[in-house]
mmCIF entry with sequence, helices, sheets and N, C-alpha, C, O atoms, coordinates in Angstrom:
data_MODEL
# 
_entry.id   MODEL 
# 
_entity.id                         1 
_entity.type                       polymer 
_entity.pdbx_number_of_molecules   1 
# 
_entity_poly.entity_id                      1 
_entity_poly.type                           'polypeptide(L)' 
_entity_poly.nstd_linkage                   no 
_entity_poly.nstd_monomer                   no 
_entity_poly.pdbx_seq_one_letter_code       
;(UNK)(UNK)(UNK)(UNK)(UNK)(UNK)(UNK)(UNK)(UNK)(UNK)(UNK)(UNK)(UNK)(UNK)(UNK)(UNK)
(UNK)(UNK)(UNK)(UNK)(UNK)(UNK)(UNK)(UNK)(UNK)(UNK)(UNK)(UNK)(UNK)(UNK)(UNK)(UNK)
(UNK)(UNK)(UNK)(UNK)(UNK)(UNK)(UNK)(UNK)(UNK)(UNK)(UNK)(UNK)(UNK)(UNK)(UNK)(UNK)
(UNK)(UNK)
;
_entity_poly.pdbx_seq_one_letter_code_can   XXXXXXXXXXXXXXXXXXXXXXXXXXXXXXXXXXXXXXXXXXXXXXXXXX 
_entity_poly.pdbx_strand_id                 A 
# 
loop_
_entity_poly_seq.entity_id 
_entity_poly_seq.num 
_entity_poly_seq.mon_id 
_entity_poly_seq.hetero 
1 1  UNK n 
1 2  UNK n 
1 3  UNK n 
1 4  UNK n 
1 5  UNK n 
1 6  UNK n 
1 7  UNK n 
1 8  UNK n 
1 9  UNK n 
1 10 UNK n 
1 11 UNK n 
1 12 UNK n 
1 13 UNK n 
1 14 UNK n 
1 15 UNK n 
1 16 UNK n 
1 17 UNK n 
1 18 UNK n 
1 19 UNK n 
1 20 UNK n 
1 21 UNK n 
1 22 UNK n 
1 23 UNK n 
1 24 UNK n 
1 25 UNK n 
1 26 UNK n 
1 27 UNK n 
1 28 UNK n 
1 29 UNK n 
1 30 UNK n 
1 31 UNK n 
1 32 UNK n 
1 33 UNK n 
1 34 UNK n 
1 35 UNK n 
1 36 UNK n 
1 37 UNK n 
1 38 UNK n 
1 39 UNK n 
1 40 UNK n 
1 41 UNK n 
1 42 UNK n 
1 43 UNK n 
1 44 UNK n 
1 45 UNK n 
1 46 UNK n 
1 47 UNK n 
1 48 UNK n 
1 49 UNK n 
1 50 UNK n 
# 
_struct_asym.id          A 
_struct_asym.entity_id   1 
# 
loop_
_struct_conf.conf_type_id 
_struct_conf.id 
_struct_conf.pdbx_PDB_helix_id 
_struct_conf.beg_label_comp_id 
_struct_conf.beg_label_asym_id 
_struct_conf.beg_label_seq_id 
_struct_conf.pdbx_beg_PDB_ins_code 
_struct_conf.end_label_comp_id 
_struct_conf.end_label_asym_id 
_struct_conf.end_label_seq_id 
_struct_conf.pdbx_end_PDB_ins_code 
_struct_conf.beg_auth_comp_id 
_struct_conf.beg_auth_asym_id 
_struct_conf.beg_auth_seq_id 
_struct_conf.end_auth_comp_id 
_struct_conf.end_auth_asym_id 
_struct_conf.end_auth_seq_id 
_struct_conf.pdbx_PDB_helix_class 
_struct_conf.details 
_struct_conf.pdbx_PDB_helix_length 
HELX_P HELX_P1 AA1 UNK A 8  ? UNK A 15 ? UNK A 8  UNK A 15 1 ? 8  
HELX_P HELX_P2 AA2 UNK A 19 ? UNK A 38 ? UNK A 19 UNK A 38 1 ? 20 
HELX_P HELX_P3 AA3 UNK A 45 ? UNK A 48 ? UNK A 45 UNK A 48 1 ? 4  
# 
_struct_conf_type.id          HELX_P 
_struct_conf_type.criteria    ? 
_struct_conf_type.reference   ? 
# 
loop_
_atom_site.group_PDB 
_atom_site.id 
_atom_site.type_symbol 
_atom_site.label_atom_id 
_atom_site.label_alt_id 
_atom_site.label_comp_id 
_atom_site.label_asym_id 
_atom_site.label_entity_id 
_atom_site.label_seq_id 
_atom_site.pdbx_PDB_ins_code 
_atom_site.Cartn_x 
_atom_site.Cartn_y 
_atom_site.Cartn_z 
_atom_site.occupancy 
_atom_site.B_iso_or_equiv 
_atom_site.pdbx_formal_charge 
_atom_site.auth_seq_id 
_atom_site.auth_comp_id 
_atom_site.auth_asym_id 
_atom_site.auth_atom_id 
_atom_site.pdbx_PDB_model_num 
ATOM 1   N N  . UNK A 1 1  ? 8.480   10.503  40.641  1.00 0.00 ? 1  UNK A N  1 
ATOM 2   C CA . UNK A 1 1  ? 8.676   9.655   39.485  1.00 0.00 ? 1  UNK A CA 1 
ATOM 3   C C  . UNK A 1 1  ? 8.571   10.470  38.201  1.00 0.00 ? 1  UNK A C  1 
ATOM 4   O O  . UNK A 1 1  ? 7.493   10.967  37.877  1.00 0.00 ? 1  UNK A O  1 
ATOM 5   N N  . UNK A 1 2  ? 9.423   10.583  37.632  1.00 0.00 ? 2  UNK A N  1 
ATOM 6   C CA . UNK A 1 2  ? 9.854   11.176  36.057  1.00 0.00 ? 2  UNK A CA 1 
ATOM 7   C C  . UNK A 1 2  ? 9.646   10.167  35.287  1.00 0.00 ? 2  UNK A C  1 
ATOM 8   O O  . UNK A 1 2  ? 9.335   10.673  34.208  1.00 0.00 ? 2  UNK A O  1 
ATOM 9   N N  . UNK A 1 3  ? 9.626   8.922   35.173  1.00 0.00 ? 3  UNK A N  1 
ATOM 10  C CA . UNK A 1 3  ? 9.644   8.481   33.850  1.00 0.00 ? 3  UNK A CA 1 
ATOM 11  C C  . UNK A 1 3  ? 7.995   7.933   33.801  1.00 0.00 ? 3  UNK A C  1 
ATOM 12  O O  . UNK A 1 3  ? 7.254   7.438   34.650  1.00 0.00 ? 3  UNK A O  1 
ATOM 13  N N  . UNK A 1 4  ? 7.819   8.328   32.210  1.00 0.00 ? 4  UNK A N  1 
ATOM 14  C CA . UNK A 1 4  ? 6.579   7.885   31.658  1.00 0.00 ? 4  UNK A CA 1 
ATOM 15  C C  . UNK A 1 4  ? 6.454   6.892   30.707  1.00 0.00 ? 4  UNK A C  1 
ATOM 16  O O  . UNK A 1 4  ? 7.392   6.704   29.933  1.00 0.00 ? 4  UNK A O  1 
ATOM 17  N N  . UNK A 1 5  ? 5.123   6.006   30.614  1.00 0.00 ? 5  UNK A N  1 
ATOM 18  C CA . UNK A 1 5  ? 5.379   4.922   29.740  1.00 0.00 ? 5  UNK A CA 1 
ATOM 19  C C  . UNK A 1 5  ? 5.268   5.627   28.658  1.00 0.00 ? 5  UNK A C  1 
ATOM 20  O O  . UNK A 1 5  ? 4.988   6.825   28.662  1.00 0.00 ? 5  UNK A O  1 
ATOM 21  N N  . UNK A 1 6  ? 5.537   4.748   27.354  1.00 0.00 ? 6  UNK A N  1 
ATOM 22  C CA . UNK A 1 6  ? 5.696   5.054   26.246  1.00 0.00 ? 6  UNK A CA 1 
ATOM 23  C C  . UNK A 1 6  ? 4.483   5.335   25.812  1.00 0.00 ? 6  UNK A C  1 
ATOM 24  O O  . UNK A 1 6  ? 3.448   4.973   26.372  1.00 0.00 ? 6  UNK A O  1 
ATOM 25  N N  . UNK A 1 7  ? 4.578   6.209   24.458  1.00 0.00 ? 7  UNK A N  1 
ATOM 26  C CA . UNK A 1 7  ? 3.181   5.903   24.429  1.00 0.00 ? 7  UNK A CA 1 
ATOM 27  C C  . UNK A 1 7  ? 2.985   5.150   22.874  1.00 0.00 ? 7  UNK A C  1 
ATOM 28  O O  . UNK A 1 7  ? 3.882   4.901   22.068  1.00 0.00 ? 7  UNK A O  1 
ATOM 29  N N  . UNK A 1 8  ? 1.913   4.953   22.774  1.00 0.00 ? 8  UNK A N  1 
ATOM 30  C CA . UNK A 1 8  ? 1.568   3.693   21.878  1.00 0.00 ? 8  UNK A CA 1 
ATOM 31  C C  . UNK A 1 8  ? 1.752   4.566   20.334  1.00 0.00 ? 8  UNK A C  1 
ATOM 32  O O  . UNK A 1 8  ? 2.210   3.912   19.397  1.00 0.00 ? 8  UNK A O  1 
ATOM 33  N N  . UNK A 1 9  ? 1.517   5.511   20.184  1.00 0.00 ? 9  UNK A N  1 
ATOM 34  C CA . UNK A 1 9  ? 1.914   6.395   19.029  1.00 0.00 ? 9  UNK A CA 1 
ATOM 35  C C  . UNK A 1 9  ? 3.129   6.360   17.857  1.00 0.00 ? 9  UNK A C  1 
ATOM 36  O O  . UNK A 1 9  ? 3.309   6.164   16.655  1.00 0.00 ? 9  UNK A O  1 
ATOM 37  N N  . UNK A 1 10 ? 3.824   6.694   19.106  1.00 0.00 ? 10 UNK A N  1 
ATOM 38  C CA . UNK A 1 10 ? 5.500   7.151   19.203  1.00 0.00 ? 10 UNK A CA 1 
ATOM 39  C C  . UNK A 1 10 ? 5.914   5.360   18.756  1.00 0.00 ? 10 UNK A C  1 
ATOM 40  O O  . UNK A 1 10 ? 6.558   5.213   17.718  1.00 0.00 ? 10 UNK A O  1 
ATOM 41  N N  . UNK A 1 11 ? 5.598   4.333   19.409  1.00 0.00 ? 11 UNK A N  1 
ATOM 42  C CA . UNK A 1 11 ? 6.197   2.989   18.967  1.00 0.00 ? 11 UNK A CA 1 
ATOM 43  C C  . UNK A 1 11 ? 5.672   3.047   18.020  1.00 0.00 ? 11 UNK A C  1 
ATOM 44  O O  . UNK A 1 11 ? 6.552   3.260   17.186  1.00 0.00 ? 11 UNK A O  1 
ATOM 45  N N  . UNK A 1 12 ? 4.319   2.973   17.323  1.00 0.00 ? 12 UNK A N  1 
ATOM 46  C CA . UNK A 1 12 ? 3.780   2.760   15.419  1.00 0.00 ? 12 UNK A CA 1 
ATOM 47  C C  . UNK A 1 12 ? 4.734   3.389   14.768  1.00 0.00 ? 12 UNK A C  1 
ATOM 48  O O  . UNK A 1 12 ? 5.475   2.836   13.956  1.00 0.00 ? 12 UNK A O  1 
ATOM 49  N N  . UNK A 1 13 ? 4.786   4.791   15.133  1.00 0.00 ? 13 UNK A N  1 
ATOM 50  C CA . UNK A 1 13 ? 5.612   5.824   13.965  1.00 0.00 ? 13 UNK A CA 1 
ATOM 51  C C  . UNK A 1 13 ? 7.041   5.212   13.772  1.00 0.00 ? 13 UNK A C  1 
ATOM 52  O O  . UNK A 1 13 ? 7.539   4.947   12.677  1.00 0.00 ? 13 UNK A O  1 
ATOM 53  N N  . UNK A 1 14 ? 7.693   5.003   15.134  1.00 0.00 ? 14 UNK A N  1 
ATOM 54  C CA . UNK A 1 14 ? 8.851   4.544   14.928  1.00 0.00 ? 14 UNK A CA 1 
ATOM 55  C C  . UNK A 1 14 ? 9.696   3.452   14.324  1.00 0.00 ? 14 UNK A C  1 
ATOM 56  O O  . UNK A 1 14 ? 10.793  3.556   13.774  1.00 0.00 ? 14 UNK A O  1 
ATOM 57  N N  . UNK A 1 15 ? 8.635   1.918   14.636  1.00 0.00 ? 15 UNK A N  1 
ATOM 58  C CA . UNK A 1 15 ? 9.157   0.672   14.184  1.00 0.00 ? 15 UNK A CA 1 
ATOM 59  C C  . UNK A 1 15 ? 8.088   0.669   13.086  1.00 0.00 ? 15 UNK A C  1 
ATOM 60  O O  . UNK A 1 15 ? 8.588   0.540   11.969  1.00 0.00 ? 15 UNK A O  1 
ATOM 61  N N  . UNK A 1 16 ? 6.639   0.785   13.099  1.00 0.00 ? 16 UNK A N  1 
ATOM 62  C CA . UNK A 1 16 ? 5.971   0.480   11.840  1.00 0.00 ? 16 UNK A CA 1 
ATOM 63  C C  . UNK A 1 16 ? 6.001   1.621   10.903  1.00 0.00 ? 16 UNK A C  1 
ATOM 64  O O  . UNK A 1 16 ? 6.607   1.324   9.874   1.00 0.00 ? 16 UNK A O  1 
ATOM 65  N N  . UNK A 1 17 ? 5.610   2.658   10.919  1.00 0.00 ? 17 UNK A N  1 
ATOM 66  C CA . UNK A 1 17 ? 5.351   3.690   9.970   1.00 0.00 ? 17 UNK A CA 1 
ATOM 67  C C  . UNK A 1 17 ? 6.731   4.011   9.599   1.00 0.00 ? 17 UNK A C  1 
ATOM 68  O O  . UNK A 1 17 ? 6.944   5.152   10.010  1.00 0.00 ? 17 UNK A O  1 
ATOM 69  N N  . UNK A 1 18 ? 7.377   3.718   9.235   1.00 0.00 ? 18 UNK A N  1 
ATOM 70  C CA . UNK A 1 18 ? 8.656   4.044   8.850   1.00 0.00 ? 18 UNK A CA 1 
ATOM 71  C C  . UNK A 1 18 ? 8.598   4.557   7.115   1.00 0.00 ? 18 UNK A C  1 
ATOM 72  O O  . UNK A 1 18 ? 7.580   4.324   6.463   1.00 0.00 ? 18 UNK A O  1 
ATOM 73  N N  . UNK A 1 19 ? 9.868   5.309   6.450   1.00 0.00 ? 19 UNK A N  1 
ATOM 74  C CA . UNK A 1 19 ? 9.718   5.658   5.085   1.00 0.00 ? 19 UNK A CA 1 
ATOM 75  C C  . UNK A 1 19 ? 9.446   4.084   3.843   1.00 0.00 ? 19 UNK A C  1 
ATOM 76  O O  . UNK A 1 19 ? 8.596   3.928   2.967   1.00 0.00 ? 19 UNK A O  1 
ATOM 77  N N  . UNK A 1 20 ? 10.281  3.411   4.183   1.00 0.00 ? 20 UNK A N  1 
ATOM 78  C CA . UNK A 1 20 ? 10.131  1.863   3.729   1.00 0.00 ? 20 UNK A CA 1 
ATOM 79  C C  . UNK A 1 20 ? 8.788   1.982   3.996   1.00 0.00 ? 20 UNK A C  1 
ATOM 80  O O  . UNK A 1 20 ? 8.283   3.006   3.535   1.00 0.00 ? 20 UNK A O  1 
ATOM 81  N N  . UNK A 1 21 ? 8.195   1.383   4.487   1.00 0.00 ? 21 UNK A N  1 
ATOM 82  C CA . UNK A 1 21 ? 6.810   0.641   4.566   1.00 0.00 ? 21 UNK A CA 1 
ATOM 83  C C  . UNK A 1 21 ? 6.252   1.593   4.089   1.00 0.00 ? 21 UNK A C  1 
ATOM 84  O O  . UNK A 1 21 ? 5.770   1.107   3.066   1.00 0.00 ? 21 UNK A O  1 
ATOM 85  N N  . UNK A 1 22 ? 5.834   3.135   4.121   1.00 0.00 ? 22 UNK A N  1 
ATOM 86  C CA . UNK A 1 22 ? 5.110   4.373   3.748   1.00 0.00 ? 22 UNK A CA 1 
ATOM 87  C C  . UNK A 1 22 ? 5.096   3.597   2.277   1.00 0.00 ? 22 UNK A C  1 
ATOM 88  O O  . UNK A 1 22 ? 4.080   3.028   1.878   1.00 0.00 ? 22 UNK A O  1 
ATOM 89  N N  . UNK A 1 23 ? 6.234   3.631   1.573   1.00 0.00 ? 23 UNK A N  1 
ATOM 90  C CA . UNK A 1 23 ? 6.727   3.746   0.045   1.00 0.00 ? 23 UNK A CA 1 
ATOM 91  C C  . UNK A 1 23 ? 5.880   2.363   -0.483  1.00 0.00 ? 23 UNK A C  1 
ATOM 92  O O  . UNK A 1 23 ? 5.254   2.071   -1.502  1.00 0.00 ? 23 UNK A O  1 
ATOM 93  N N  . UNK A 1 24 ? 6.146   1.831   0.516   1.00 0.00 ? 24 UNK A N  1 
ATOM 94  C CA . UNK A 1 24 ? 5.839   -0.250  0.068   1.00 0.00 ? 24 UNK A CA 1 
ATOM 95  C C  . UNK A 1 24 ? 4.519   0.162   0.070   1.00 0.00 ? 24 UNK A C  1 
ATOM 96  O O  . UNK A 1 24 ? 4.164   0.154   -1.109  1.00 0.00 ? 24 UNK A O  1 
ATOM 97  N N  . UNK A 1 25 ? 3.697   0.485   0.710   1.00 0.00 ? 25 UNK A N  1 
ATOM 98  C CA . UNK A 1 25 ? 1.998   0.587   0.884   1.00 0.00 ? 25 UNK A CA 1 
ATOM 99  C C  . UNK A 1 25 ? 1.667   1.510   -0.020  1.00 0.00 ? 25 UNK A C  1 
ATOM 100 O O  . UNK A 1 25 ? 0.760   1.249   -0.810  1.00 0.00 ? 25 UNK A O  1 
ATOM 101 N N  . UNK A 1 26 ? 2.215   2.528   -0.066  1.00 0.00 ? 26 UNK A N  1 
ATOM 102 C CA . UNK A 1 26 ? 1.750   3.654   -1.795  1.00 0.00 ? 26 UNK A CA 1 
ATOM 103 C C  . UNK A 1 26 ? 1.667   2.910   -2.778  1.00 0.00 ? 26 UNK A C  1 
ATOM 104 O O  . UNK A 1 26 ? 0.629   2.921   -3.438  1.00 0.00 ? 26 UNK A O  1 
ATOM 105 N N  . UNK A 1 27 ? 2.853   1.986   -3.163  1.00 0.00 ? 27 UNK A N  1 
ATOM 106 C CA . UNK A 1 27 ? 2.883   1.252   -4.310  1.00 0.00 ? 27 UNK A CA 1 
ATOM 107 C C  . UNK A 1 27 ? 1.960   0.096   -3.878  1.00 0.00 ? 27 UNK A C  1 
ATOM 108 O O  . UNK A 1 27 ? 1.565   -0.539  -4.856  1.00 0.00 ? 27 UNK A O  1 
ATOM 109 N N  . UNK A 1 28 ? 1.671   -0.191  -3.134  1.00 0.00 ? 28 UNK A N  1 
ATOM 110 C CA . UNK A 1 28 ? 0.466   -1.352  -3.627  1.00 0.00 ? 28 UNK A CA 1 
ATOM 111 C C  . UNK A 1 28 ? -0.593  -0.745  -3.160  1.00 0.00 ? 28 UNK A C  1 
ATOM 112 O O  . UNK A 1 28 ? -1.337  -1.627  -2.734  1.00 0.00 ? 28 UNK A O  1 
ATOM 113 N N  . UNK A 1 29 ? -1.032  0.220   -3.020  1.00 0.00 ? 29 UNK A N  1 
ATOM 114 C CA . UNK A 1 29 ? -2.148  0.773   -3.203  1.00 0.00 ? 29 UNK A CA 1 
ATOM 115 C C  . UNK A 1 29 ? -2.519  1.404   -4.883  1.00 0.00 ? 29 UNK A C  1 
ATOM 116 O O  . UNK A 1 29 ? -3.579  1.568   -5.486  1.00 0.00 ? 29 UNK A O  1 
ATOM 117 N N  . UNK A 1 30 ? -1.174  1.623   -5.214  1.00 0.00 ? 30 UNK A N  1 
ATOM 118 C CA . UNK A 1 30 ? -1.495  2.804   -6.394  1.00 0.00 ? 30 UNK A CA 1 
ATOM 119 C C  . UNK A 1 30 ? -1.949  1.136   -7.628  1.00 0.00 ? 30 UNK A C  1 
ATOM 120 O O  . UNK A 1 30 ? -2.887  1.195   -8.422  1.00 0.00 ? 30 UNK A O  1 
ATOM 121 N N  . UNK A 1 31 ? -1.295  0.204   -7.520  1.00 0.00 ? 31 UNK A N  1 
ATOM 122 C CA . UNK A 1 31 ? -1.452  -1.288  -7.858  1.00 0.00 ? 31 UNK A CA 1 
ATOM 123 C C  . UNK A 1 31 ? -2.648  -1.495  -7.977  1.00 0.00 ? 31 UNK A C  1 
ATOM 124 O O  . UNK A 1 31 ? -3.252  -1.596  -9.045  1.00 0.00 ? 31 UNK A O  1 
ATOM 125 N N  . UNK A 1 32 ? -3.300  -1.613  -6.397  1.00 0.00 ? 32 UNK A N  1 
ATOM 126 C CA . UNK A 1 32 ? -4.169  -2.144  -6.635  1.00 0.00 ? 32 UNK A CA 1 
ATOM 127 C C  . UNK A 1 32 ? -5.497  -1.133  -7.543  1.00 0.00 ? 32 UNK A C  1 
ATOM 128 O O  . UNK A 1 32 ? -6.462  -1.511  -8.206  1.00 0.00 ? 32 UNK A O  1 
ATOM 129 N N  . UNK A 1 33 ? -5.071  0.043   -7.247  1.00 0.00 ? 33 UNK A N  1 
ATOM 130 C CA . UNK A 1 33 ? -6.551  1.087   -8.072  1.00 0.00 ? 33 UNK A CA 1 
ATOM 131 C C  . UNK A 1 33 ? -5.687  1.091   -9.486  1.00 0.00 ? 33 UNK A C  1 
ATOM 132 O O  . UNK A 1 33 ? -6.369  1.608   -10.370 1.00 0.00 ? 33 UNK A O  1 
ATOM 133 N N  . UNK A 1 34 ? -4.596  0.736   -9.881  1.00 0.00 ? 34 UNK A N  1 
ATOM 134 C CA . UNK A 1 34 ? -4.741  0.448   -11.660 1.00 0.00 ? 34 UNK A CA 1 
ATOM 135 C C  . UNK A 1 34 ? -5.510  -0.865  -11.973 1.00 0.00 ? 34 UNK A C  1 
ATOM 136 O O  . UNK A 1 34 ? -6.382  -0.949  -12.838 1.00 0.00 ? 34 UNK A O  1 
ATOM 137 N N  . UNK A 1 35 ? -5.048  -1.986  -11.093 1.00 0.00 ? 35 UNK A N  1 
ATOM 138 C CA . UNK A 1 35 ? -6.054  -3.199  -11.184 1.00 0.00 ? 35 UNK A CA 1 
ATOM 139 C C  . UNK A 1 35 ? -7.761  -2.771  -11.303 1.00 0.00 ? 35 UNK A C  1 
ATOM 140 O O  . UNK A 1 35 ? -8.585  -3.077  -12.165 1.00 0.00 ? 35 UNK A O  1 
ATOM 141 N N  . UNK A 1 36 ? -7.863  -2.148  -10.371 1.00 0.00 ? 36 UNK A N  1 
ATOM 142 C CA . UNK A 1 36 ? -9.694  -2.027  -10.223 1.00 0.00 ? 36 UNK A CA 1 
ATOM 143 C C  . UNK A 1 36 ? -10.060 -1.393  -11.639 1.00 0.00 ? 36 UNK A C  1 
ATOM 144 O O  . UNK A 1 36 ? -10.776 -1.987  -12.444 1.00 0.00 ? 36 UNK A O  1 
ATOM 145 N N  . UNK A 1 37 ? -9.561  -0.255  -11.852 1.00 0.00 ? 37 UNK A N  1 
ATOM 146 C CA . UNK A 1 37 ? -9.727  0.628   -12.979 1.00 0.00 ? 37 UNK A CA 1 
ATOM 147 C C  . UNK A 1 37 ? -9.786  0.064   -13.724 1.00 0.00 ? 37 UNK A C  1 
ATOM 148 O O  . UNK A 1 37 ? -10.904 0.037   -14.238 1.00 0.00 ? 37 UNK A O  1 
ATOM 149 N N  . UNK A 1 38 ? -8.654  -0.847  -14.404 1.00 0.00 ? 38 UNK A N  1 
ATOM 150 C CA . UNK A 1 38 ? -8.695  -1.250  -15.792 1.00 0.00 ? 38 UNK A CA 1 
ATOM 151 C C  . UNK A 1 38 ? -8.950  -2.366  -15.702 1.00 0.00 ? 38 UNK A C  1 
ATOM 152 O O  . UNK A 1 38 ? -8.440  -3.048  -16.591 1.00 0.00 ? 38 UNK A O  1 
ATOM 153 N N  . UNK A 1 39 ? -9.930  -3.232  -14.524 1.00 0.00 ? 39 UNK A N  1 
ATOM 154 C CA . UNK A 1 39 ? -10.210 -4.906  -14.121 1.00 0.00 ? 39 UNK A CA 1 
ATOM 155 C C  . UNK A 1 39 ? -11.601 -4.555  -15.877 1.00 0.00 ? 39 UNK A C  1 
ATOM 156 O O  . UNK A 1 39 ? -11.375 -5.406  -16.737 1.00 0.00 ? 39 UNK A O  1 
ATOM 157 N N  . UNK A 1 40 ? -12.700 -3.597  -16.283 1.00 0.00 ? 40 UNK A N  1 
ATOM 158 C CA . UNK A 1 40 ? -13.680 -3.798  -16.830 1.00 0.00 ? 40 UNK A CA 1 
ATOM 159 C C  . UNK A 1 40 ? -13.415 -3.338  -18.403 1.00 0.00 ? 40 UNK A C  1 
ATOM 160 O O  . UNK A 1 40 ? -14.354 -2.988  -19.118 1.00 0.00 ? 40 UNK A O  1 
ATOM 161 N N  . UNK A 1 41 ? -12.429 -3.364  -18.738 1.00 0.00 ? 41 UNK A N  1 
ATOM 162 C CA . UNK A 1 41 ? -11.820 -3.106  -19.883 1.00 0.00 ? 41 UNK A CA 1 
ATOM 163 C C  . UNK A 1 41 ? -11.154 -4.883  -20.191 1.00 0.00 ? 41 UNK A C  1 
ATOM 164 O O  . UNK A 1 41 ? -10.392 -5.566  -19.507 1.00 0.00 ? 41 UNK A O  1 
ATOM 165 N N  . UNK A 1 42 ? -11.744 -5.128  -21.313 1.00 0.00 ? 42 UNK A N  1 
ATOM 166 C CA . UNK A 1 42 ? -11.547 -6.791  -21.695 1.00 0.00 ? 42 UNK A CA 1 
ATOM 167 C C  . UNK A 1 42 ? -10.000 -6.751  -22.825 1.00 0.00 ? 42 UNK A C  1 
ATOM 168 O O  . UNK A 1 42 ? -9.842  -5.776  -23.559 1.00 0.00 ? 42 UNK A O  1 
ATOM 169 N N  . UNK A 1 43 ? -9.250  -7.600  -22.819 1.00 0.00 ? 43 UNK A N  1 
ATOM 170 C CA . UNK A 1 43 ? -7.722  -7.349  -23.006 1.00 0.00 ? 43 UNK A CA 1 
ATOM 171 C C  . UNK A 1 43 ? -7.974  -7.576  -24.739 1.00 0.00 ? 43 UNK A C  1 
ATOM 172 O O  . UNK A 1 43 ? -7.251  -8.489  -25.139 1.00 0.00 ? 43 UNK A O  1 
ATOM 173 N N  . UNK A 1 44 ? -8.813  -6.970  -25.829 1.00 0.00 ? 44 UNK A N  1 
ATOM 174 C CA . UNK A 1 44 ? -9.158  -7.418  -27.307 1.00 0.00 ? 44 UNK A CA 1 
ATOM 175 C C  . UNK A 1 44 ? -7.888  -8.425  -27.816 1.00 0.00 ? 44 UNK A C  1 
ATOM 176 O O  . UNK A 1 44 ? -8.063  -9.409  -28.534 1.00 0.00 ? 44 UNK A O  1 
ATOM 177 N N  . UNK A 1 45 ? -6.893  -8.084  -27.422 1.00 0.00 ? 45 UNK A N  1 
ATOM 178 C CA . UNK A 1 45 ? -5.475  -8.602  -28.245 1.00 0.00 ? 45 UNK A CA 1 
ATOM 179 C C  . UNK A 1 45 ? -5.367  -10.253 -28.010 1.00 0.00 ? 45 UNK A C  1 
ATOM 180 O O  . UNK A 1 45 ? -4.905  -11.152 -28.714 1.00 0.00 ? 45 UNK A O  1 
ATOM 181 N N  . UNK A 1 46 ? -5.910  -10.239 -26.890 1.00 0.00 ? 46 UNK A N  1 
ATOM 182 C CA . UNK A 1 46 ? -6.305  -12.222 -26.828 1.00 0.00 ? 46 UNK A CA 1 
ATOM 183 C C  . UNK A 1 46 ? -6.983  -12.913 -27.973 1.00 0.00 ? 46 UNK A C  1 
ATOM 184 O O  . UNK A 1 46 ? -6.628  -13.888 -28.635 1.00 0.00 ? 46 UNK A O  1 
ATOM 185 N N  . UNK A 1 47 ? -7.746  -12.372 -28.016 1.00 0.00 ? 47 UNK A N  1 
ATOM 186 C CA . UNK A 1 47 ? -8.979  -13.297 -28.683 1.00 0.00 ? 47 UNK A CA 1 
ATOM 187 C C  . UNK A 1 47 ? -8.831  -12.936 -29.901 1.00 0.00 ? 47 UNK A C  1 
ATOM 188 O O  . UNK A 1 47 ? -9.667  -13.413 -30.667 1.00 0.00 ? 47 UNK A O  1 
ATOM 189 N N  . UNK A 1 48 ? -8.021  -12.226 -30.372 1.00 0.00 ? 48 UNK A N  1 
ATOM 190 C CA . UNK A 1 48 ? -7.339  -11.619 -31.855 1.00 0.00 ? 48 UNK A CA 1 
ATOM 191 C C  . UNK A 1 48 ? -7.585  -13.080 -32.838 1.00 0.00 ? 48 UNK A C  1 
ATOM 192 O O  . UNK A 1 48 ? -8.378  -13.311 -33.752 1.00 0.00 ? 48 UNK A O  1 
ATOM 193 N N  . UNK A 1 49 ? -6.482  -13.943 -32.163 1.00 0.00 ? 49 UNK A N  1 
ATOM 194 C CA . UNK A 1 49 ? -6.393  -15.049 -33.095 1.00 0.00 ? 49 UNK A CA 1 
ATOM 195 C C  . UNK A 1 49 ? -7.648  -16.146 -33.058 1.00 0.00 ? 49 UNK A C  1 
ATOM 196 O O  . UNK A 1 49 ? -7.447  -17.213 -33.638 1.00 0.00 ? 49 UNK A O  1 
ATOM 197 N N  . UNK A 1 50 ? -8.735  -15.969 -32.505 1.00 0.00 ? 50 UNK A N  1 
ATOM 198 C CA . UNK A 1 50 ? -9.645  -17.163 -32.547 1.00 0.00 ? 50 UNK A CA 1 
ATOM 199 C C  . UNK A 1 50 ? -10.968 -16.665 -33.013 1.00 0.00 ? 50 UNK A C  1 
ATOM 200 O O  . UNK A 1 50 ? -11.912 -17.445 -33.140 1.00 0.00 ? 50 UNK A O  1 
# 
């Protein structure tokens, strides 16, 4: 017998880890750490008028 099962690796890289999804997950990662970063910095330009 020659043939071997697949292995579980080789299917992630292929159907999930793909360049699309790589790109899609950078950008909402890089998202979410500008959110965190600048979440404790209060927006002054609101409260301008009151």
């Amino acid at each position: 017998m020659t043939d071997q099962a697949p292995r579980p690796l080789s299917w992630w890289r292929r159907y999930v880890f793909t360049r699309e999804n790589a790109a899609a997950l950078a950008l909402c990662l890089i998202v979410v750490a500008v959110i965190i970063v600048t979440a404790d910095t209060a927006p002054q330009w609101i409260y301008q008028g009151f």
